[in-house]
C-alpha positions in Angstrom: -7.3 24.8 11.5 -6.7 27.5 9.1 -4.6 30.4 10.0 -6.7 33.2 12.1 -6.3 36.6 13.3 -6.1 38.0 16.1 -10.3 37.8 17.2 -9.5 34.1 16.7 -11.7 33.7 13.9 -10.8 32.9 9.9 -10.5 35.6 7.3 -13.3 36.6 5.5 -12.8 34.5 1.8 -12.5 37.0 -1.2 -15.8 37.0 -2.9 -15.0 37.1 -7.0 -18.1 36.8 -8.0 -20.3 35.1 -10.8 -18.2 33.2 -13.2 -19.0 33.6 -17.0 -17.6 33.2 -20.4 -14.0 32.2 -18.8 -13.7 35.2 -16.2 -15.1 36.1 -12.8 -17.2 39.0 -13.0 -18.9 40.8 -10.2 -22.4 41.9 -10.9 -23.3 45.4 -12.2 -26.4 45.3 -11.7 -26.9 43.8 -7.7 -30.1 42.0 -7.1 -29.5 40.8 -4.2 -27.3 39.0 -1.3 -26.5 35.8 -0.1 -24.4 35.6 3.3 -22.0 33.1 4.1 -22.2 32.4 7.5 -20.3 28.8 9.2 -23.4 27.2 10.8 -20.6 26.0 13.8 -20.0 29.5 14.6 -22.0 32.5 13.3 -18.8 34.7 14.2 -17.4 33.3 11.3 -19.2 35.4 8.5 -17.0 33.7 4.9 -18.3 36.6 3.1 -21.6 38.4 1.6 -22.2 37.2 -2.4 -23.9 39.5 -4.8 -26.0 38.0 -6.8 -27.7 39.3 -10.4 -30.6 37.8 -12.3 -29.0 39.2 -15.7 -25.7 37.0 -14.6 -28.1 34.2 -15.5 -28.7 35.0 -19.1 -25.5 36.1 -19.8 -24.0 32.2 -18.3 -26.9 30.8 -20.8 -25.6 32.7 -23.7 -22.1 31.9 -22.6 -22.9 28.1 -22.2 -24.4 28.1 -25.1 -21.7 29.7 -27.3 -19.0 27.1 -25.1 -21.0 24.2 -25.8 -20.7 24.5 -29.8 -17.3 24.3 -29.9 -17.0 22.1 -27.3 -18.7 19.4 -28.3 -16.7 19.0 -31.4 -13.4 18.3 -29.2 -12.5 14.7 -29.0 -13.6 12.6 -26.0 -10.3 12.1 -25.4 -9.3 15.6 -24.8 -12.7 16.2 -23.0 -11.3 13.1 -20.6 -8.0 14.6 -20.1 -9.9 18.4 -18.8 -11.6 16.2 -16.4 -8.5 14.8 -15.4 -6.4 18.1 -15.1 -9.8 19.4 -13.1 -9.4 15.7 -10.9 -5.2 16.6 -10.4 -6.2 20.4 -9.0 -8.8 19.0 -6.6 -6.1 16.2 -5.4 -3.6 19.1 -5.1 -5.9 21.5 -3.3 -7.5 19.2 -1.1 -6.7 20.0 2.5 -7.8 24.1 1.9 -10.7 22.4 0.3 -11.6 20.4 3.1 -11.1 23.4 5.6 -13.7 25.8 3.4 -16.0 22.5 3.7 -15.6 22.7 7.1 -16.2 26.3 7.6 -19.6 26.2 5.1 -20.9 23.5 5.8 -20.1 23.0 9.6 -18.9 19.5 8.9 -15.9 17.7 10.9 -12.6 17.9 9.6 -12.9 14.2 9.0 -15.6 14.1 7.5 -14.8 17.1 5.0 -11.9 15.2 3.8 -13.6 12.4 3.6 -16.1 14.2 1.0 -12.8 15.6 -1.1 -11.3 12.2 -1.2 -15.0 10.8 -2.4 -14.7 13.6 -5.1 -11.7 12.1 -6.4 -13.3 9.4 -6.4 -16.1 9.9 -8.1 -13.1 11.6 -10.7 -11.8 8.3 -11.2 -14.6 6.6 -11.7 -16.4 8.9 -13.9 -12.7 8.7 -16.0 -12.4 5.3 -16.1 -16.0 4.0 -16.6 -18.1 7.0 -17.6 -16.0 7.6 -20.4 -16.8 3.9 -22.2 -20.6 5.1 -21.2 -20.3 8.0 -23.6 -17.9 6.2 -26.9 -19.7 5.5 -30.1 -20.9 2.0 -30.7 -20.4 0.4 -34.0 -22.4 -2.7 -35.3 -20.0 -3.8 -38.2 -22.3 -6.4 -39.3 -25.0 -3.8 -40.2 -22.7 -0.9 -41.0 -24.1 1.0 -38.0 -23.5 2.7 -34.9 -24.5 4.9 -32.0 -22.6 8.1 -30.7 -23.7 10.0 -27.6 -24.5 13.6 -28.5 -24.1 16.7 -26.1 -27.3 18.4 -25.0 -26.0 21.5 -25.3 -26.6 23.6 -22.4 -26.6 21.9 -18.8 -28.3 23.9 -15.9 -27.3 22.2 -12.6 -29.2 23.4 -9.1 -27.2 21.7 -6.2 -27.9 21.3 -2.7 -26.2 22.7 0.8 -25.4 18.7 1.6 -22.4 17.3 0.1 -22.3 20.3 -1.7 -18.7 19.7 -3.0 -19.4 16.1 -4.1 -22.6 16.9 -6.1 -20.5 19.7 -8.1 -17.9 17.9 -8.7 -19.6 14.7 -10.5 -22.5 17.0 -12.2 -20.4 19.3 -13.8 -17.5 16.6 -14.8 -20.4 14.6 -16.5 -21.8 17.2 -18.4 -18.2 18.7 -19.7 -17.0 15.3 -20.5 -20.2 14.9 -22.6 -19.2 17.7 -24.5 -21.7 20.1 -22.6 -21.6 23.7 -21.9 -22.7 24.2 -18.2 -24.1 26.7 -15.6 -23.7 25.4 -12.4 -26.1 27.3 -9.6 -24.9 26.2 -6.1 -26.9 26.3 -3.0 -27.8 30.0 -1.4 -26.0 28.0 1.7 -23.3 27.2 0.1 -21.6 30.2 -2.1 -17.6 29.5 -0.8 -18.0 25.8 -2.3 -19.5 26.9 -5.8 -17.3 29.6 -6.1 -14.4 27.1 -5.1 -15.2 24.8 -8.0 -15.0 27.9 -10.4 -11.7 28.3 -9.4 -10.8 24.8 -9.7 -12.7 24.7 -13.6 -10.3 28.5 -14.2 -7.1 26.5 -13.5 -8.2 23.6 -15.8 -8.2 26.3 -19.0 -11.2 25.5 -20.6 -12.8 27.3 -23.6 -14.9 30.4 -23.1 -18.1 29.4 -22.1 -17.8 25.5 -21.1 -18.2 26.3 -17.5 -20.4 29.3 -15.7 -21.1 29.9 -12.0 -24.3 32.2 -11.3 -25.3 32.6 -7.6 -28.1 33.7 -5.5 -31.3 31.7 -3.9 -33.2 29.1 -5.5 -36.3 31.2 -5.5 -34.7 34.1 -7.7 -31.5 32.6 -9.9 -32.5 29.0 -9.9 -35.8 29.7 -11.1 -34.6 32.3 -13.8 -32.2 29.4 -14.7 -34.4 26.3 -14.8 -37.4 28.2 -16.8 -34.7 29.8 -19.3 -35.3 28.7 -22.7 -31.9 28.6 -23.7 -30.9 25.5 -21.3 -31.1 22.1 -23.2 -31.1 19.7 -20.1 -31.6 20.3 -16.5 -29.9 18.2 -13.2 -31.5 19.2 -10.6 -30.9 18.0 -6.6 -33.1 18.9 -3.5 -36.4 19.0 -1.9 -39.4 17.2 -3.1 -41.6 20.4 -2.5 -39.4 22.6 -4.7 -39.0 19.6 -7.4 -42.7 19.9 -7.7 -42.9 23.5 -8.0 -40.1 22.9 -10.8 -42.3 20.6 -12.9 -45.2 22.4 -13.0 -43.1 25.5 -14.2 -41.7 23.4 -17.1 -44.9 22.1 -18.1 -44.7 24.0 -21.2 -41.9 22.3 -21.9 -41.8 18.4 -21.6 -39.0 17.5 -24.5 -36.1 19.1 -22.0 -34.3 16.1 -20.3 -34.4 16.5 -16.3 -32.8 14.6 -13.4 -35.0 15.2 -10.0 -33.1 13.9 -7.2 -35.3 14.5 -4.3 -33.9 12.7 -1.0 -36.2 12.0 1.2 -33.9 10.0 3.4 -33.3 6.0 3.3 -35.6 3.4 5.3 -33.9 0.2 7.1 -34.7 -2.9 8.7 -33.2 -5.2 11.3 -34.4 -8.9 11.7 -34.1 -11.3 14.7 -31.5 -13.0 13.4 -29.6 -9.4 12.4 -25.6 -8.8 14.0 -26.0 -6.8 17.2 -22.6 -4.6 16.7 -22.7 -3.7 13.0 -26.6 -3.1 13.4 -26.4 -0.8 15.9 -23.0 1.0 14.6 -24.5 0.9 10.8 -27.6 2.6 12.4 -26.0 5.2 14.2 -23.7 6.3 11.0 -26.4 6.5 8.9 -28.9 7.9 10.8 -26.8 10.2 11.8 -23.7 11.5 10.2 -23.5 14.7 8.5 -26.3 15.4 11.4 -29.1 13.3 9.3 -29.2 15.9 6.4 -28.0 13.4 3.6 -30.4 12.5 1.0 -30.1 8.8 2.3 -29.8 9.5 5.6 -31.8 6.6 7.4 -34.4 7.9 9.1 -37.1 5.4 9.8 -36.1 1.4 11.0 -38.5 -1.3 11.5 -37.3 -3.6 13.8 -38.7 -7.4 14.7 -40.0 -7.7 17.6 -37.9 -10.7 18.2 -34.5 -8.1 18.1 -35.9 -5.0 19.3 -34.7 -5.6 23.4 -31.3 -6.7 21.8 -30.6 -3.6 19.0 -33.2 -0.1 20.2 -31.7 0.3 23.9 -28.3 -0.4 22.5 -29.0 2.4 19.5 -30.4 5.1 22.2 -27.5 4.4 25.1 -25.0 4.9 21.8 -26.6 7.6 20.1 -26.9 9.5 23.5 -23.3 9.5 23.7 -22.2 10.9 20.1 -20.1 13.8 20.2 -21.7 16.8 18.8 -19.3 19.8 18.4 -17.7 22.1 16.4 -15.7 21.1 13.0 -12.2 22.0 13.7 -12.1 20.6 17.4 -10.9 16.8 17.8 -13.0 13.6 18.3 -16.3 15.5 17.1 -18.4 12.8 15.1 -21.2 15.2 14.4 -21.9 18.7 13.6 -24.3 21.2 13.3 -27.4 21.4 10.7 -26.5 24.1 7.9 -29.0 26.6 9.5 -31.4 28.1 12.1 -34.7 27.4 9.8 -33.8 23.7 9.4 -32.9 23.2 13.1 -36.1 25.1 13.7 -37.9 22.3 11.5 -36.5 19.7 13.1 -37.3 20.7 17.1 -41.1 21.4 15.7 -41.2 18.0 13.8 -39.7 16.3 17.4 -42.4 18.3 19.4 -45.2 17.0 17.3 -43.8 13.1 17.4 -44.8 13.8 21.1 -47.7 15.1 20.7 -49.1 12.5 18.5 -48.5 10.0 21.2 -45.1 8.6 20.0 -42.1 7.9 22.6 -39.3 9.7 22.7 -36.3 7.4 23.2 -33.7 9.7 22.9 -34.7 13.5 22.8 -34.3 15.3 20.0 -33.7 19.1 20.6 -31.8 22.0 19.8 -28.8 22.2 22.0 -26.4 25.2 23.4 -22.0 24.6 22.5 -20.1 26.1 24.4 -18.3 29.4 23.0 -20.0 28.5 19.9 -23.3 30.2 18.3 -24.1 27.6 16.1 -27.3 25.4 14.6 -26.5 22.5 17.1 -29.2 19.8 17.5 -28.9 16.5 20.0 -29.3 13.3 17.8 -33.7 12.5 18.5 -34.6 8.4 18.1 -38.8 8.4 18.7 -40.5 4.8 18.8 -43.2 5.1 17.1 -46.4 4.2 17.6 -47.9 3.7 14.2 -50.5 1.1 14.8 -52.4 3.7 16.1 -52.6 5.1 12.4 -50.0 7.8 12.5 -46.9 5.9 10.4 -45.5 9.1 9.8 -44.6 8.0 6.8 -45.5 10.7 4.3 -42.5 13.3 5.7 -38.7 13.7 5.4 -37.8 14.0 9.1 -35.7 16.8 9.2 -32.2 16.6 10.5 -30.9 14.0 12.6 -33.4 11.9 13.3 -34.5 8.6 13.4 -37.8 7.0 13.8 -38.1 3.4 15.1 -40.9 1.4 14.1 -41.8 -2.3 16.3 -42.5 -4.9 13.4 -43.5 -8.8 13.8 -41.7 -9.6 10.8 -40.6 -9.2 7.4 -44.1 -8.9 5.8 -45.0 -5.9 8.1 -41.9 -4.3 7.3 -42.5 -4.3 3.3 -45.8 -3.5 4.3 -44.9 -0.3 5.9 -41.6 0.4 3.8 -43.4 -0.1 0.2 -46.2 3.0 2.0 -43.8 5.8 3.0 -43.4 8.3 0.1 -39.4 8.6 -0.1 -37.1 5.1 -1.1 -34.3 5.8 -2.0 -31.7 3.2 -0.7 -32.9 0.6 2.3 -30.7 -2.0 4.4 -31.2 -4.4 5.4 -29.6 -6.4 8.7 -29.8 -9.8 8.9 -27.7 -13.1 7.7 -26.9 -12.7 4.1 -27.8 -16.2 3.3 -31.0 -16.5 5.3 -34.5 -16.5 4.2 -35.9 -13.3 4.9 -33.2 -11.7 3.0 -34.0 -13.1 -0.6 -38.0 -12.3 1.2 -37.1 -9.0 1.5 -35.1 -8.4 -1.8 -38.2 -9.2 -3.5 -40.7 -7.9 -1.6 -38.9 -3.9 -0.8 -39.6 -1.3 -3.8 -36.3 0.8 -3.6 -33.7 2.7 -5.4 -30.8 0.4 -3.5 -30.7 -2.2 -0.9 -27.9 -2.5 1.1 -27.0 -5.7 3.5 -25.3 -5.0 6.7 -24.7 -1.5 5.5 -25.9 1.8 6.2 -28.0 4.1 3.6 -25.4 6.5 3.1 -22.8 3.5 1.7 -23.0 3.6 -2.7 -21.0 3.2 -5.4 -21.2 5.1 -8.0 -20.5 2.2 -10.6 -23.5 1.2 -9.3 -26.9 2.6 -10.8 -29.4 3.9 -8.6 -33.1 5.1 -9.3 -34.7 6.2 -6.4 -38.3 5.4 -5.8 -41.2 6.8 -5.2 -40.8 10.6 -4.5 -37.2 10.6 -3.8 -36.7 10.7 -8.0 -38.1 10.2 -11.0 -36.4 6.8 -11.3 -33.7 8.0 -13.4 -30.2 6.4 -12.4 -27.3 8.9 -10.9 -24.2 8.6 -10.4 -21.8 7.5 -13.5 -25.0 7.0 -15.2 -25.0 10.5 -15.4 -23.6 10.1 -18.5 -26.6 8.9 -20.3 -28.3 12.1 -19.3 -26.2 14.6 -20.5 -25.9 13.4 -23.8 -28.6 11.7 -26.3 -28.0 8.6 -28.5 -28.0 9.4 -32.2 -28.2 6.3 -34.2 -27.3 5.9 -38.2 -26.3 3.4 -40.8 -24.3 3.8 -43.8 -25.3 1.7 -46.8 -22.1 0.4 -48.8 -24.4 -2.1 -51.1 -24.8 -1.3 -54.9 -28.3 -0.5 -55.8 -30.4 -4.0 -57.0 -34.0 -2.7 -58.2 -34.6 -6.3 -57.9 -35.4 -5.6 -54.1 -37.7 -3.2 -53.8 -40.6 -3.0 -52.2 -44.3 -4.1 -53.5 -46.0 -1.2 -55.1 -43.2 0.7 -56.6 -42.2 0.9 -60.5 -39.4 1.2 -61.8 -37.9 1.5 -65.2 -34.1 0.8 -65.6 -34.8 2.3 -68.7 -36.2 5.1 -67.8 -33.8 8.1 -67.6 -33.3 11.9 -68.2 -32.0 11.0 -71.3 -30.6 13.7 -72.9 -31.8 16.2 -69.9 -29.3 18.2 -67.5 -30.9 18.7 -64.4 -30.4 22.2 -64.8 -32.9 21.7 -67.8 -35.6 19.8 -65.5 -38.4 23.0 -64.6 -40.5 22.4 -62.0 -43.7 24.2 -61.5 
């Protein structure tokens, strides 16, 4: 843990404010607040953020100014800023991981986990995105294809795996020769302002990179409806999404990425592996307290496995440790904040009411010498022939709803209904029937066997389904978002009139003659 004073507590973090045009600027003109508060210990106040809806114009000006230089640097040189931003991460990583852990109320583990996946996603963006982006030549027809820069990227990131999403968003739009103002989550101000810092160190032109904070419902939606952004990535709630789209309606030609969540869907078949079913299960239902995008929160089971795999799950899950970030062995901890922990205790109290089973209770739950958002892990059996699926609703925080199935074709029954698919597994044998059943049967963004919904790859596309997306592919595919195709051929031939098309006459013969073109009036 991170040196503390004497109240036992971290230092507050020094607050620098917005980021624009190459410097961090403190508001003049305040708007507003945004408090930075650990959600494993409200003690631990990280610091109070102005925030300043004119900071958003100025970073669109900014951005926009960065981004026409920028984009006439070579890829090469764009690559090797991405890289120098990739070596400061590496360097910084462990005071990285600590802020992640103080924000975000995260364990230790798991924070570095998520800087070491942020490298990652470095590497990979480096060493695949950049033959995504490099012009394409078609010798045989004198042609070719280079990818373009937008111009100005807005990107709105979430509270969950905060650091991860900033990292690969803004790296793909600078290395497609973008300008870019980056809004993070209200809930998470230390971890924008942290990538800032990590952007100032790489020495970038004026402009390429801005940081504006504040809440979604003031700075994000002064920066999505700005009419100076060229392309918007946008990460978080279906509901907000919505309210995002309607806004833009005026304006259908910007490019947008909605990457809604939801949570991911699985399901275990009679002939699935006891162990790494019910340890796949628990990890993904369940890690980063169920707040992940892909977090698995609803499992049909066959009826044939369920004695076998659900009282397995519930004796297990009832024995996760729950606890604060810095102390040892913890495997979960708390949900980023009262409102969502609030959401999740009503949405376990209705599951009740509506005549599902609570398994294992889900409820908020008290930590000793801690005032934090802690919740015990909730798995409900529900009842859904009784027409109530609950399918229609992201389950808020960790939780997981099991569904009793007779086989695989009630399973895609149910799966292909609920609103949100963004990654499914599947447990079973790989080379078994029902697997290559299921594969074509399951409408989904990814379909994992034997692994949990939160295992991806980023070299892998992804287009989430139904209302977890608009079924346009993240990760290194990124790339094709940020930047548009711009096709052209160059003819080297020696005009022939001999080939010209019907229709058209023309006289060899006939010339200017004698006529300049400055002599040629027209009326």
């Amino acid at each position: 843990m991170p040196p503390t004073p004497a109240n036992g507590l971290p230092d507050r973090v020094l607050r620098r404010g917005d980021y624009v045009w190459g410097s961090f600027l403190k508001p003049e003109i305040v708007d507003g607040y945004v408090n930075a508060t650990n959600p494993g210990d409200r003690r631990d106040v990280l610091g109070r953020f102005a925030f300043s809806l004119r900071s958003v114009d100025d970073a669109v000006e900014a951005a926009g100014r960065g981004a026409r230089s920028w984009r006439r640097t070579g890829l090469m040189e764009r690559a090797a800023a991405v890289q120098r931003f990739r070596d400061q991460l590496q360097e910084l990583a462990e005071p990285v991981a600590m802020l992640v852990v103080r924000e975000a109320g995260k364990p230790l583990w798991e924070a570095r986990q998520e800087v070491a996946a942020s490298v990652r996603a470095l590497d990979l963006l480096l060493d695949d995105g950049v033959g995504l982006v490099a012009p394409r030549v078609m010798e045989d027809i004198a042609g070719r294809t280079d990818y373009v820069a937008r111009g100005v990227v807005a990107i709105v990131n979430p509270s969950v795996l905060t650091l991860t999403n900033a990292v690969l968003t803004t790296s793909a739009a600078i290395l497609g020769g973008n300008g870019v103002v980056y809004k993070p989550s209200k809930y998470s101000p230390v971890v924008g302002q942290t990538v800032a810092e990590l952007w100032d160190r790489v020495k970038l032109p004026r402009g390429v990179f801005n940081l504006v904070q504040g809440p979604g419902a003031a700075v994000g939606q002064r920066l999505v409806n700005h009419p100076g952004i060229d392309a918007l990535l946008f990460t978080g709630s279906y509901e907000t999404a919505r309210e995002l789209r309607r806004a833009l309606a005026e304006r259908p030609e910007l490019p947008t990425l909605f990457q809604t969540g939801g949570k991911g869907l699985a399901y275990v078949h009679e002939d699935a592996p006891r162990e790494r079913t019910v340890y796949e299960l628990l990890v993904g239902a369940f890690l980063t307290a169920g707040q992940r995008a892909t977090s698995t929160a609803r499992v049909f089971v066959h009826t044939a496995a369920w004695d076998e795999i659900v009282p397995d799950l519930v004796r297990r899950a009832q024995r996760l440790r729950v606890g604060y970030g810095f102390d040892d062995d913890v495997f979960m901890g708390p949900v980023i904040s009262d409102s969502l922990r609030t959401r999740f205790r009503k949405y376990c109290r209705t599951l009740t009411a509506k005549g599902h089973v609570a398994l294992c209770d889900g409820d908020a739950m008290e930590l000793s010498g801690r005032r934090g958002h802690y919740c015990a892990p909730g798995i409900y059996d529900v009842r859904w022939r009784g027409g109530l699926p609950f399918l229609n609703e992201e389950p808020p925080g960790p939780l997981l709803l099991v569904y009793r199935v007779n086989g695989p074709d009630e399973a895609i029954d149910l799966h292909n209904r609920a609103m949100y698919r963004p990654v499914t597994s599947v447990f079973a044998k790989p080379d078994g029937a029902a697997v290559a059943e299921l594969r074509e049967g399951l409408r989904t963004g990814a379909l994992n066997v034997n692994r949990s919904t939160v295992g991806a790859s980023l070299r892998l596309p992804t287009a989430p389904q139904g209302r977890a997306g608009t079924g346009i592919a993240g990760g290194i595919e990124l790339m094709r978002v940020v930047t548009a195709p711009r096709a052209g051929i160059v003819e080297t031939r020696a005009f022939d009139a001999a080939h010209l098309v019907p229709g058209i006459e023309w006289d060899e013969d006939s010339t200017m003659g004698e006529l300049g073109a400055a002599d040629v009036h027209v009326e």
